[in-house]
Structure formats: structure tokens, C-alpha cells
OpenMM code with the backbone's topology and positions (N, CA, C; nanometers):
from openmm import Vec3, app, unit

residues = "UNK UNK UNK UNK UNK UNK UNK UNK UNK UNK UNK UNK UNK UNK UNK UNK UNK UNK UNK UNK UNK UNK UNK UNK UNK UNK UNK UNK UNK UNK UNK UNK UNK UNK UNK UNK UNK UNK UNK UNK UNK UNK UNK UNK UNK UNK UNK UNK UNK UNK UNK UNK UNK UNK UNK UNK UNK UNK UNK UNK UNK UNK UNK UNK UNK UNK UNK UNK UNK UNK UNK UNK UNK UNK UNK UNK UNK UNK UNK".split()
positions = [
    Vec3(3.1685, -5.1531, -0.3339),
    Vec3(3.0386, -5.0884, -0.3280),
    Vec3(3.0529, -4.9443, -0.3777),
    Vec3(2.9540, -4.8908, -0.4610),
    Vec3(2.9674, -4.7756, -0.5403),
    Vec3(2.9197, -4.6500, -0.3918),
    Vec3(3.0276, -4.5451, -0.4407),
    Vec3(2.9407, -4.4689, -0.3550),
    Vec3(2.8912, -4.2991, -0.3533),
    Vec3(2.7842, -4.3120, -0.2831),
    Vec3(2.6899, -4.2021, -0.3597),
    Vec3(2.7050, -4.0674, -0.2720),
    Vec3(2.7069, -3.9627, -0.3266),
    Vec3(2.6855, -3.8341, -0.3129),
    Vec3(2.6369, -3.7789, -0.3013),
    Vec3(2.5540, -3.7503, -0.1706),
    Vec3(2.3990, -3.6808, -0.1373),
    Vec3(2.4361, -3.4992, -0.0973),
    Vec3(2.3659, -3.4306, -0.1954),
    Vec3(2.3962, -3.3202, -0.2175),
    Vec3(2.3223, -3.2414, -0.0661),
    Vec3(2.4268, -3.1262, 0.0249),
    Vec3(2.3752, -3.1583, 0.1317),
    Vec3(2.2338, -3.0537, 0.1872),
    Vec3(2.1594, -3.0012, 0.2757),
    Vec3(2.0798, -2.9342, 0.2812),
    Vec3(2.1252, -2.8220, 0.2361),
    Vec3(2.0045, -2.7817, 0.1747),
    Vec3(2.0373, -2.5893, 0.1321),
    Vec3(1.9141, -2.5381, 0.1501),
    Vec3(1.9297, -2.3941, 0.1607),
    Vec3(1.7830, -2.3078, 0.1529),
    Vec3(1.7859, -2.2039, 0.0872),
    Vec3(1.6855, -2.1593, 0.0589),
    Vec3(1.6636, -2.0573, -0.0820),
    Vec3(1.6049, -1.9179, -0.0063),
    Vec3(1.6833, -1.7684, -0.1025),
    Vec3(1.6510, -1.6740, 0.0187),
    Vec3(1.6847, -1.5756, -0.1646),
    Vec3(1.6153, -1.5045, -0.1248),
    Vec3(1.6127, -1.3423, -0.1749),
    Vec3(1.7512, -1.2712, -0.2177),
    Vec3(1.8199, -1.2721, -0.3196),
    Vec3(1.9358, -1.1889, -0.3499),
    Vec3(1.9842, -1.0768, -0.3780),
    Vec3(2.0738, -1.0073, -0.3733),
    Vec3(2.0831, -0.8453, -0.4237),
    Vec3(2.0818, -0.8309, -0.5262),
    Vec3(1.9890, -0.8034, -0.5776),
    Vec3(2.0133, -0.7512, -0.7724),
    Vec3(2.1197, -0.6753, -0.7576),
    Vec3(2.2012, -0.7549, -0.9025),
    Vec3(2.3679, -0.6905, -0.9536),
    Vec3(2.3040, -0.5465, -1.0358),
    Vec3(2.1576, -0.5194, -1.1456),
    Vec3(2.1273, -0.4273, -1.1501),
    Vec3(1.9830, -0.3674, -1.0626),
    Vec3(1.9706, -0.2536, -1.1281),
    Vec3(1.7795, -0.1675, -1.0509),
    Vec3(1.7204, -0.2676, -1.0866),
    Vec3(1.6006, -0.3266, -1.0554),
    Vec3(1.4675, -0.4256, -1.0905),
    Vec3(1.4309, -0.3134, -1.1867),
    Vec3(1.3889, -0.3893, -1.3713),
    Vec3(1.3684, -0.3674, -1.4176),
    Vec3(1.4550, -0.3301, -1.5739),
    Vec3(1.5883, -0.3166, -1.4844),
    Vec3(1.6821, -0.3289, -1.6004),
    Vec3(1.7068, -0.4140, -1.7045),
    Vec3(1.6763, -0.3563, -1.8369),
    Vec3(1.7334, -0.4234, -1.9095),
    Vec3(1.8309, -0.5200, -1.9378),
    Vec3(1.8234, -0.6457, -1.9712),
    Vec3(1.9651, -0.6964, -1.9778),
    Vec3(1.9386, -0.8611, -2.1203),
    Vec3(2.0640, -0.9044, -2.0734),
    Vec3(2.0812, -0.9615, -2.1724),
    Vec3(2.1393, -1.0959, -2.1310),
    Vec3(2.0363, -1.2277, -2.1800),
    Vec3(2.0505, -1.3560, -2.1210),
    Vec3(2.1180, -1.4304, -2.2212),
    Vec3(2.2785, -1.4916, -2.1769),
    Vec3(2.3627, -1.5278, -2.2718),
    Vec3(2.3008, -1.6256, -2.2938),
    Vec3(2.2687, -1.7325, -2.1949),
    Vec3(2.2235, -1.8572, -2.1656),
    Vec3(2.1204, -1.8857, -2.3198),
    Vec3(2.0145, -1.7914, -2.3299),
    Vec3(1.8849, -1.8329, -2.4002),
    Vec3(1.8763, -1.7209, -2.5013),
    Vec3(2.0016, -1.6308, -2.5018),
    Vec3(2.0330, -1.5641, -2.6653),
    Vec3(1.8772, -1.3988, -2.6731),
    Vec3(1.8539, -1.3897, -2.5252),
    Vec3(1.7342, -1.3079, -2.4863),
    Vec3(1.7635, -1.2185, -2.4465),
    Vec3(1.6602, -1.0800, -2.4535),
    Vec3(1.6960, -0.9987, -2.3631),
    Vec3(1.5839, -1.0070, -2.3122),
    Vec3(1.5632, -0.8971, -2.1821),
    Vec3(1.4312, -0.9061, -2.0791),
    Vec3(1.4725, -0.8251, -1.9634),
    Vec3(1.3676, -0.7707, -1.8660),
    Vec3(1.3948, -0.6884, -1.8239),
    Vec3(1.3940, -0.7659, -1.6614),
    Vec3(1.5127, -0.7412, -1.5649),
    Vec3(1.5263, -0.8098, -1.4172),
    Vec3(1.4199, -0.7795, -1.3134),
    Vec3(1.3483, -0.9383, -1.3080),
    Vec3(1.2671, -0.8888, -1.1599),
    Vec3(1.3108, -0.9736, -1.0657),
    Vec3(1.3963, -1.0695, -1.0172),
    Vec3(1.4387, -1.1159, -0.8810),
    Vec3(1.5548, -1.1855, -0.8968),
    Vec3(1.5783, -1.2143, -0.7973),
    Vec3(1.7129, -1.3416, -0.8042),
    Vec3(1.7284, -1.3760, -0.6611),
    Vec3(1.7403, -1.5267, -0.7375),
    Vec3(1.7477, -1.6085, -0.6036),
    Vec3(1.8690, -1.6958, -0.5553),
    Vec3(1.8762, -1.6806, -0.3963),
    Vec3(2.0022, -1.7734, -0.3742),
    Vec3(1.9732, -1.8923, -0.2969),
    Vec3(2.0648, -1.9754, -0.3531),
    Vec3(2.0610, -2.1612, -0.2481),
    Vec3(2.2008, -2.1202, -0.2258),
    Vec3(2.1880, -2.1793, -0.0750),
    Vec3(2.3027, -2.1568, 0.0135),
    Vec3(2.2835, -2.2898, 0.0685),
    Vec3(2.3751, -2.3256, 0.1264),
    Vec3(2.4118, -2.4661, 0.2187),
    Vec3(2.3601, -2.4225, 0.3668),
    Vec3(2.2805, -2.5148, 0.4131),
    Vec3(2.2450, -2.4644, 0.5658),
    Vec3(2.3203, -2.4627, 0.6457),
    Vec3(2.4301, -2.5409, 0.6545),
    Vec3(2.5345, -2.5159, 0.7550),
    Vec3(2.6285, -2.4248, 0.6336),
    Vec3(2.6880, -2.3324, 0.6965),
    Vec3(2.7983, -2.2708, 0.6881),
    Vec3(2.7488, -2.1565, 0.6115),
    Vec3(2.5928, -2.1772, 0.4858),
    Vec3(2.5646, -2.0951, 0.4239),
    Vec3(2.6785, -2.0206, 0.3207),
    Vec3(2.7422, -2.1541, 0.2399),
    Vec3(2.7976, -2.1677, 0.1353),
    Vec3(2.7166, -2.1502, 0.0191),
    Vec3(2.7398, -2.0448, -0.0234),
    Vec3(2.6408, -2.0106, -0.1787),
    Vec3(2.6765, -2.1261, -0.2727),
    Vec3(2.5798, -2.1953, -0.3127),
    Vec3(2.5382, -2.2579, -0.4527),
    Vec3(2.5499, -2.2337, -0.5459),
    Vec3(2.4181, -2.1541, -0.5400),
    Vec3(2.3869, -2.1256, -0.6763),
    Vec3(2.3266, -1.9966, -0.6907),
    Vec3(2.3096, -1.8864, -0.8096),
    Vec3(2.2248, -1.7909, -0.8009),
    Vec3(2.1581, -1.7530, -0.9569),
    Vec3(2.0290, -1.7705, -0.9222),
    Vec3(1.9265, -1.7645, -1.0458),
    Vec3(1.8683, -1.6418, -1.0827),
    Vec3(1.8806, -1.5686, -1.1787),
    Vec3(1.8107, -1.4489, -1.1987),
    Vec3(1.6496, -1.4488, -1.2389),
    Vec3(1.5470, -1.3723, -1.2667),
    Vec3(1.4101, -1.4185, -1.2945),
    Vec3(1.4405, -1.2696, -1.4406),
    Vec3(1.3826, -1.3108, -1.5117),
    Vec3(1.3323, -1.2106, -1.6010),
    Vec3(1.2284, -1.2117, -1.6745),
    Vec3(1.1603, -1.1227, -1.7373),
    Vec3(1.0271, -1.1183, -1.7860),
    Vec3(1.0813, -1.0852, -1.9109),
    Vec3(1.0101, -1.0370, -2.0663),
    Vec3(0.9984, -1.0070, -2.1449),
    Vec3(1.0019, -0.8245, -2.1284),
    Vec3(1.0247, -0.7717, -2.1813),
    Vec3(0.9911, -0.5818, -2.1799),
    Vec3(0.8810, -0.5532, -2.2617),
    Vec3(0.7661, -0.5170, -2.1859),
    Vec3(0.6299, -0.5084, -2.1745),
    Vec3(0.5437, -0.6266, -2.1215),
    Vec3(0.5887, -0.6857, -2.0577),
    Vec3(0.5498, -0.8179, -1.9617),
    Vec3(0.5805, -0.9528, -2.0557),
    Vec3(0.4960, -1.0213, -2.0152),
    Vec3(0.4995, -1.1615, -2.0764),
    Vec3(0.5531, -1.2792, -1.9464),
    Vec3(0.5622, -1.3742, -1.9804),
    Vec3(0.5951, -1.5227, -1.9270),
    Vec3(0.7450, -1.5109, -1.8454),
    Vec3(0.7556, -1.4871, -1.7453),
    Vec3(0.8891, -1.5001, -1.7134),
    Vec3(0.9958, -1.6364, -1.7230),
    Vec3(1.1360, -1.6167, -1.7447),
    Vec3(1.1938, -1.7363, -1.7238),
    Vec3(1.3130, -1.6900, -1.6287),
    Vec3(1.3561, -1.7974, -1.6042),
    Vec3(1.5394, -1.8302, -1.5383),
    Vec3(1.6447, -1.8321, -1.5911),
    Vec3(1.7769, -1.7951, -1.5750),
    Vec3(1.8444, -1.7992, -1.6028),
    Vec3(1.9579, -1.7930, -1.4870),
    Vec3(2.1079, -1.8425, -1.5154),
    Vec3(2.2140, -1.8847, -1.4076),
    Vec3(2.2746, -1.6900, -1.3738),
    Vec3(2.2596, -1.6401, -1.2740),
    Vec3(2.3272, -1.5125, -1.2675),
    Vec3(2.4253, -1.4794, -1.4118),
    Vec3(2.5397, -1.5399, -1.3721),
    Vec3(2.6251, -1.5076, -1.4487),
    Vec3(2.6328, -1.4989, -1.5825),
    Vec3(2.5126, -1.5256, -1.6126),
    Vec3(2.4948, -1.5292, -1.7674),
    Vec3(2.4079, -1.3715, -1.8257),
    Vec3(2.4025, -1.3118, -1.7145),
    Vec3(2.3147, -1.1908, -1.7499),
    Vec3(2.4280, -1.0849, -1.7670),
    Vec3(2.4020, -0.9557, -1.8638),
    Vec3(2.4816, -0.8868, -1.8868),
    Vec3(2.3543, -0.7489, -1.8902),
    Vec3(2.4059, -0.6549, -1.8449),
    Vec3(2.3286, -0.5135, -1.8592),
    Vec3(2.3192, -0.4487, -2.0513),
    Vec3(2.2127, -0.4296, -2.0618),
    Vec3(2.2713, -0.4129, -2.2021),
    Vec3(2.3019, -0.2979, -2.2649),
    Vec3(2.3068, -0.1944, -2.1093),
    Vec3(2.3532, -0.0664, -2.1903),
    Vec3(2.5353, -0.0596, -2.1492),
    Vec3(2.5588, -0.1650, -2.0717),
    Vec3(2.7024, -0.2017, -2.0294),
    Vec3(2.7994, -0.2805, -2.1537),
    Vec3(2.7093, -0.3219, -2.2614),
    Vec3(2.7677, -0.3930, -2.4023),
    Vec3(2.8598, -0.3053, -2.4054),
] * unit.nanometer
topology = app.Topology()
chain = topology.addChain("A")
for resn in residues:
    res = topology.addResidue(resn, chain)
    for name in ("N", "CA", "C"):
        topology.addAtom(name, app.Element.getBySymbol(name[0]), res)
């Protein structure tokens, strides 16, 4: 019998921006830059084992925000 892997509870909470909200930066992921407005963390409910962490960014002068994986963001006066 095959057996399956049920990924286990997590919950999603508010993260420390790595820069100021608003900073410029640079999304390896989608070849973008844009300026940081949040980031979010999934943690495991027991033990509150970090997951995962998602950055939010907008365009610089607003526009449509998207996602991207933390680690893929770079400051871009840090190039």
C-alpha cells in the first residue's frame, strides 16, 4: 500500500522585513524590481517550525502587487 504524506498544520503570521517597507529591491525569482510591503510566515503549529517565507512587493509608483520566496529578494542598492 502506497503511502501518503499529509503536510502537517501550519499558520500564517506577520514577518520582520529583512529591509525598511518600501525598499527597493530586486526579485531574482521574476527578473523584477519593486518596492517591499510585507512578508509573510507559515510556521508548523506545533513546535512553530518555519516553512516558508513570502515577501509581497508592489511596482515603484504603485501598481498590482505580487509574491515572491524571501530569499530571492536582494536590496538593490546592496548589488
Amino acid at each position: 500500500m502506497a503511502q501518503t504524506h499529509e503536510k502537517p498544520p501550519t499558520m500564517l503570521s506577520h514577518g520582520e522585513l529583512p529591509y525598511p517597507h518600501g525598499t527597493l529591491v530586486e526579485d531574482t525569482k521574476h527578473d523584477r524590481t519593486g518596492e517591499l510591503v510585507g512578508l509573510i510566515e507559515e510556521h508548523t503549529k506545533e513546535g512553530r517550525k518555519l516553512v516558508s517565507q513570502t515577501a509581497y512587493l508592489r511596482p515603484k509608483g504603485g501598481g498590482t502587487e505580487w509574491e515572491t520566496p524571501l530569499a530571492r529578494i536582494q536590496s538593490v542598492e546592496n548589488r
